[in-house]
N, C-alpha and C positions, 0 to 999 in steps of 0.2 A: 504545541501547534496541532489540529484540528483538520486530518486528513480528509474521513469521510464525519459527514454529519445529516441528522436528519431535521428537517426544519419545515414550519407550514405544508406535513402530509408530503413531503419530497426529500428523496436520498440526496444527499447533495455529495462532490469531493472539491477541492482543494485547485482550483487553474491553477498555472503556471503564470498568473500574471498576479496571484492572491485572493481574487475574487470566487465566490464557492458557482458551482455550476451544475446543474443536474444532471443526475449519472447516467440519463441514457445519452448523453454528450459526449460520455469518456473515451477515447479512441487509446491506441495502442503506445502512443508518447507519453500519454498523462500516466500508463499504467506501471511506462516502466519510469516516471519519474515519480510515483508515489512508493515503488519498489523503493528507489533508490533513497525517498528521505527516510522509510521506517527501517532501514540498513545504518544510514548516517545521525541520525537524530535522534536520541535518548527520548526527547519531550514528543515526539508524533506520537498522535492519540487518534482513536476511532469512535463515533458511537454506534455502540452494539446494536446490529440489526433485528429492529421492533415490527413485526409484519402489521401490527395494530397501527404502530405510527406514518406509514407508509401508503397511501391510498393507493397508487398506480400500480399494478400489477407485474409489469413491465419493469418501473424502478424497483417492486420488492428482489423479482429476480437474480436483477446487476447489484443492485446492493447487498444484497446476500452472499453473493458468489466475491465479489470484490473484497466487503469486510473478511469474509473468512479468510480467502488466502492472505490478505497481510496482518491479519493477527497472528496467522497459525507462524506466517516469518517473522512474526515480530518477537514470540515465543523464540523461536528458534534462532534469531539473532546471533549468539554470540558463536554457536554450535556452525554455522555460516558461513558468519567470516573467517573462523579457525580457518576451516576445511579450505577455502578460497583461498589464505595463505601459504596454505600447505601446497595448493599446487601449484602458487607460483614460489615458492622458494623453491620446489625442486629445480624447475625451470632457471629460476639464478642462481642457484648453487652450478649447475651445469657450461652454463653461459659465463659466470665469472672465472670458471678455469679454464 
C-alpha cells in the first residue's frame, strides 16, 4: 500500500476513505493515521521525495518533511514497538500483582 505518492507534478498521501489527496490537505488525523499504518503494515510504501517531480513549492516542503519522518519510522519500526512494549509491560507486570 502506497502512503505518500507523487503523481502529475503533485505530492499526493493516502485519505482515510482510499482516495490519494494532495498534501497541502493533510491535517493532524491523516498524520497520525499514516503514523499508525507504517507502525502496523509490513507492505506501506512511500515514494521518495523528487524535488524535480514536484512543481509546487509548497507541496515540495510538506512532502519532504512528511516522507522523511515515516521513513526514518518506518526504519525504526521494529526498535519502536520494542521500546512501547517495554513500557507497557512495566505498567502490567505492576497492575497484575
Amino acid at each position: 500500500m502506497k502512503l505518500l505518492k507523487i503523481a502529475d507534478n503533485v505530492g499526493q498521501f493516502l485519505g482515510a476513505n482510499g482516495d490519494y489527496v494532495a498534501i497541502d490537505k493533510i491535517t493532524k488525523e491523516d498524520l497520525l493515521r499514516l503514523v499508525g499504518q507504517i507502525l502496523e503494515e509490513e507492505s506501506a510504501d512511500l515514494d521518495e521525495f523528487d524535488g524535480d517531480s514536484i512543481k509546487n513549492q509548497a507541496h515540495q516542503v510538506i512532502y519532504r518533511s512528511v516522507s522523511q519522518k515515516l521513513a526514518e519510522l518506518r526504519k525504526r519500526r521494529t526498535e519502536f514497538i520494542d521500546e512501547s512494549a517495554r513500557l507497557f509491560l512495566d505498567e502490567y507486570e505492576r497492575y497484575r500483582e
